[in-house]
C-alpha positions in Angstrom: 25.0 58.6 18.3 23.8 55.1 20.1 25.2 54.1 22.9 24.9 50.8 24.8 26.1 50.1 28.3 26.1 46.2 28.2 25.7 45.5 32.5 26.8 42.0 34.1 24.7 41.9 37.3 22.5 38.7 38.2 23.4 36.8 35.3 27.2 36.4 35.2 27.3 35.3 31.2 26.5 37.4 28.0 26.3 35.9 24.6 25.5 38.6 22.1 25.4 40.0 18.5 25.5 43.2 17.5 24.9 44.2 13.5 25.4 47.6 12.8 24.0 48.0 9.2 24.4 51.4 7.9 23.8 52.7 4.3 25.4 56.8 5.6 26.7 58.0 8.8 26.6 56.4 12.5 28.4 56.5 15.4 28.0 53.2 17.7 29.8 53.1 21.9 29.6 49.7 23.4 30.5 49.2 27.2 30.7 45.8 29.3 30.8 46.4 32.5 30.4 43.8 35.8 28.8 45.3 38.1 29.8 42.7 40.5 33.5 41.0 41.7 32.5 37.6 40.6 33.7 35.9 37.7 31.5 36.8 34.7 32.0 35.1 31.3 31.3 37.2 27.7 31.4 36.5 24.0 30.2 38.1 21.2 30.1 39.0 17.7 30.1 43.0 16.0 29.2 42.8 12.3 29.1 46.3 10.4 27.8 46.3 7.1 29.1 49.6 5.1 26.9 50.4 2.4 28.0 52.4 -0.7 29.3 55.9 1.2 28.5 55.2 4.3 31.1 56.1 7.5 30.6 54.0 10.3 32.4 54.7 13.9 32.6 51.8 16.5 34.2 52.6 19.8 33.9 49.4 22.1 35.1 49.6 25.8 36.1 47.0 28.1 35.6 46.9 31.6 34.8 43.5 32.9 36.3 42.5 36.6 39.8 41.1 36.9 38.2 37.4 37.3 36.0 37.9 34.0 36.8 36.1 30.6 35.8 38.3 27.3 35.9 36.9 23.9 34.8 39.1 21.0 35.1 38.9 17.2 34.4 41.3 14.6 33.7 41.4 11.1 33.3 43.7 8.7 32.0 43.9 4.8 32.8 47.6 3.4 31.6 48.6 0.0 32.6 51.1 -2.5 33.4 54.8 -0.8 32.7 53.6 2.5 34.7 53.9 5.8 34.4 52.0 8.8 36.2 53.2 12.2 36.5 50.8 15.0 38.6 52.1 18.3 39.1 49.4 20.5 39.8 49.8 24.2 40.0 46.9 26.5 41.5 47.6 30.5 39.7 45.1 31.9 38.7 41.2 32.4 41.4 38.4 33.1 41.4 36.8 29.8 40.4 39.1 26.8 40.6 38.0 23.3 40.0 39.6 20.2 39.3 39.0 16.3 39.2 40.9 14.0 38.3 40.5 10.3 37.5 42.4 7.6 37.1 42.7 4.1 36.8 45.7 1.8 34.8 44.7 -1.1 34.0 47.4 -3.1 36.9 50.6 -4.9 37.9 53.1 -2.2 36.7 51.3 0.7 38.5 52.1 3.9 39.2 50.4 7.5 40.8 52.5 10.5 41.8 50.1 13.6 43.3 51.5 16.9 43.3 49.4 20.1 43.9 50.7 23.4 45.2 47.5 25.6 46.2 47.9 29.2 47.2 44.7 30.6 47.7 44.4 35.2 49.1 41.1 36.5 48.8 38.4 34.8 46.3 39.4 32.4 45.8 37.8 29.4 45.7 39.8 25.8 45.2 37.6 23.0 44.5 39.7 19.6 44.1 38.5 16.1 43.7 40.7 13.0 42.8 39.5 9.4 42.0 42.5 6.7 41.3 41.7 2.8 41.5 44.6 0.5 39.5 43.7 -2.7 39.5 46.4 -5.4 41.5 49.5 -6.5 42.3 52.1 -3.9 41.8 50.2 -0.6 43.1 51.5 2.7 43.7 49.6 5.9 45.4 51.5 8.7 45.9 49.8 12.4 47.3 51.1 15.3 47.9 49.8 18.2 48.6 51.3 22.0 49.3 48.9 25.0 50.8 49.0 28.1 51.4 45.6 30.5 52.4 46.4 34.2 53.5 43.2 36.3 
């Protein structure tokens, strides 16, 4: 398993990409975390590239400040008998958006979604989800679990 803890200390902005390029089995955690109470700013970009068979697992958490703006996209090419697994939780940052896109290019490719979303206040939650299923025996599941407290 690889695990990255993604820290906002000194420098209050992060502008990343991730690819996660796998060909058989891998399981990726991603944390943002501010590790201070001043406004932080973050976007990025998580491409997975399923290969023929491969299973890939994404588990990204959330947990900028309440002053912090996080933008991240996601995009996704899955081959023939892959799978690729993304569990989404976001609790934290004032303004959080997320895209999602994803395209299943090969016979029996699969995509799981689930997001977690707890929104405090007047937290923003802005989520957008495109999936194309090309060939025969596609699956796309999404769930979603969210809970807003004023």
């Amino acid at each position: 398993m690889l695990k990255l803890h993604i820290l906002l200390m000194k420098s209050q902005v992060l502008l990343n990409q991730i690819d996660i390029v796998a060909s058989k089995n891998i399981n990726v955690v991603i944390e943002y975390k501010s590790e201070t109470e001043k406004e932080c700013f973050h976007a990025g970009i998580i491409r997975t590239f399923a290969s023929n068979g491969a299973n890939i697992n994404v588990t990204v958490v959330n947990l900028l400040n309440d002053v912090s703006t996080n933008i991240e996209s996601y995009e996704n090419d899955i081959e023939a008998d892959s799978k690729v697994y993304h569990k989404l939780i976001d609790i934290g940052a004032k303004e959080s958006i997320s895209n999602y896109f994803s395209n299943t290019i090969g016979n029996r490719a699969d995509n799981d979604l689930k997001t977690i979303y707890l929104g405090q206040g007047s937290q923003v939650k802005d989520l957008n989800y495109i999936v194309h299923l090309h060939g025969e025996k596609n699956k796309c599941r999404y769930r979603c679990t969210r809970s807003f407290e004023r």
